[in-house]
N, C-alpha and C positions, 0 to 999 in steps of 0.2 A: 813239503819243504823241509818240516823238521828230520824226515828218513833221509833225504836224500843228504843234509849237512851231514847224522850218523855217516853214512853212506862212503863221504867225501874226507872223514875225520880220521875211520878206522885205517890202521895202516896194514889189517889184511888183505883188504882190496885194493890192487894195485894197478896203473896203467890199463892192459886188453881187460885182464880180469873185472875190474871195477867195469869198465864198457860192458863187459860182458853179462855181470849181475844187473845193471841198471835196463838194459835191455830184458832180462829176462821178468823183472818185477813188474806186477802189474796191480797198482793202488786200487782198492774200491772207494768210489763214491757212493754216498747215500743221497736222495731226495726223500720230499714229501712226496708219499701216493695221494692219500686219498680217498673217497668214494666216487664222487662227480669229477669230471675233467675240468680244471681250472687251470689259466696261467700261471706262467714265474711271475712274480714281481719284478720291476727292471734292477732292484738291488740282487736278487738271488739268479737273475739270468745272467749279470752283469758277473756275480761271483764263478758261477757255474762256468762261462768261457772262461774267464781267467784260468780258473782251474784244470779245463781240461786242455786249454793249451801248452800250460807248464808241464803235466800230464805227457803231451804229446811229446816233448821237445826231449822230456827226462829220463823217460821210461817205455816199458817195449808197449804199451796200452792201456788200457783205464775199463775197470768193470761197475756196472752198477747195481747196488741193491735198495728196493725193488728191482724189477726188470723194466726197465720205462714201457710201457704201453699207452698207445695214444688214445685210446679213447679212458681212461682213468687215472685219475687225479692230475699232475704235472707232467705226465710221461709225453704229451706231443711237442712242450718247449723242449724236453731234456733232449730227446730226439730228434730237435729243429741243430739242436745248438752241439751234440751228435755228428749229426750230419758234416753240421756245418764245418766241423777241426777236423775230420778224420775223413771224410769219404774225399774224393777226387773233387778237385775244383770248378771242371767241369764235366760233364755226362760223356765222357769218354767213353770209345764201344767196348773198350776192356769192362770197364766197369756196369755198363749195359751184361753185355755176355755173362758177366760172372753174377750178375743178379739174376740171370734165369739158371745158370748152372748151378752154382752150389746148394741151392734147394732141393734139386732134382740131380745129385749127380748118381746117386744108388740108378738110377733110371737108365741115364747116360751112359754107365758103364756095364749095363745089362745090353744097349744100344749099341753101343761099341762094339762089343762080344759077335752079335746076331750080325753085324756090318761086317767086321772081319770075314767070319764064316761062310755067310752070302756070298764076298767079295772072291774071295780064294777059291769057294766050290766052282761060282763060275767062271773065272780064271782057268782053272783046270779042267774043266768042261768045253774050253776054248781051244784048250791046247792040245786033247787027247778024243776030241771028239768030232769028225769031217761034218758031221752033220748040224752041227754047232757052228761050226765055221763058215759055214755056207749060208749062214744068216746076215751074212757082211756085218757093215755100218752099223745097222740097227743093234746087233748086239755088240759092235764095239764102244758105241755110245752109253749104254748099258752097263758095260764094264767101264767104262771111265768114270760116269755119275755114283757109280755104289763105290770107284773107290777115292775120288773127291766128299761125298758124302761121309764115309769113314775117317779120312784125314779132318775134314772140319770139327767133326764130334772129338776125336781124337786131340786135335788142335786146344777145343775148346774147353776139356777137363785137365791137359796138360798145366794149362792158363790158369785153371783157377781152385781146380780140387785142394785144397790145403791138404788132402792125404798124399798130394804127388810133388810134394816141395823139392823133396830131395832127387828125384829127377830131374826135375825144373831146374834145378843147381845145380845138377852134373853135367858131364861132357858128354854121355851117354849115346845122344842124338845126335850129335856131330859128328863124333866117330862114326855112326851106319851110315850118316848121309853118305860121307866121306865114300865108306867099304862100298854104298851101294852106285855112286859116282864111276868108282873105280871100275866094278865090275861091268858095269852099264860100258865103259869106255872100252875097255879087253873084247864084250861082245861086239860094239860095232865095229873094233879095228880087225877082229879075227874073222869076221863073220867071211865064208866065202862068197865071191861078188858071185863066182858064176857056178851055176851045180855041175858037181864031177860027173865027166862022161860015163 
C-alpha cells in the first residue's frame, strides 16, 4: 500500500504510463515455511487474502518467498488462498487445458512439429500418388484425424504457451484464415464442372 501511494504521488507517472508500471510491478510476499506442514492461523490467512487481493486488484501479480509448497510448513494454506484470488472461479476447460499444457509444452511443440510433417507428407502422398488415392475413405479419414489432431495441439499451446502471447494478441490468424477462406472460394468458384474434351 505504502508503494502504491509512492506510486500514485510521483508526478513521473502519469495516466497509461502509471497503468502501465502498476501492471508491470509484481510485490513479494513472505510467509513462514517451516519444517512440518502446519496451518495459517485464521489472523495470518485472514491477512494473507486481504493481501493478495489488494495485490490482485493493483498490480500485474504477486510472488512468494519461499515457494509455497504443500507439503512444508504453511505452503498448502498459502496455496489454498493462491488459488483461491488468482486462478479461475471455476474449473473452466481453458484452465483444465492449460494445466496439462504449460508443463509439457517443450513436448507439445516437438508434437506439433512431427503432426505437421505427418500431416503434409500424407497430404501430398494423397495428391501426387494413384495408389494412395485409391485407398478411398480410409485414407481420407486419415488425413482428416492427423489434421484435426494438429489443429488441437496447435489450438491448445496457442491458448496457453505464455511464449506465444504476442501471437495470441495479434491479427496474424485472421488474416490466413481470411487468405485461406478466400483461396478456398476462387478454387471452388473456378474449378471446372466438366473436364475439357
Amino acid at each position: 500500500k505504502e508503494l502504491r501511494a509512492k506510486i500514485d504521488a510521483t508526478p513521473l507517472l502519469q495516466g497509461h504510463r502509471r497503468i502501465a508500471f502498476l501492471e508491470s510491478a509484481v510485490p513479494l510476499l513472505f510467509h513462514v515455511r517451516g519444517e512440518k506442514p502446519a496451518p495459517l492461523s485464521p489472523d495470518e490467512a485472514d491477512r494473507l487474502d486481504q493481501d493478495l487481493a489488494y495485490t490482485k486488484w493493483n498490480y500485474g501479480g504477486v510472488g512468494f518467498w519461499p515457494v509455497p509448497a504443500a507439503t512444508i510448513g504453511t505452503g498448502a494454506d498459502v496455496r489454498s488462498l493462491l488459488e483461491r484470488n488468482y486462478a479461475a472461479g471455476d474449473a473452466s476447460l481453458d484452465t483444465a487445458v492449460c494445466t496439462l499444457v504449460c508443463p509439457n509444452r517443450a513436448a507439445l511443440h516437438l508434437l506439433l512439429e512431427l503432426l505437421l510433417l505427418a500431416t503434409l507428407a500424407a497430404l501430398a502422398a494423397y495428391v501426387w500418388n494413384c495408389r494412395v488415392r485409391r485407398l478411398g475413405r480410409r485414407y481420407l479419414l486419415f488425413l482428416w484425424g492427423g489434421a484435426l489432431a494438429t489443429v488441437l495441439v496447435a489450438f491448445a499451446l496457442l491458448s496457453c504457451d505464455p511464449a506465444l502471447a504476442r501471437w495470441r494478441d495479434s491479427n496474424v490468424f485472421l488474416y490466413l484464415l481470411i487468405a485461406l477462406l478466400f483461396a478456398a472460394g476462387m478454387v471452388v468458384t473456378f474449378k471446372p464442372r466438366v473436364e475439357s474434351p
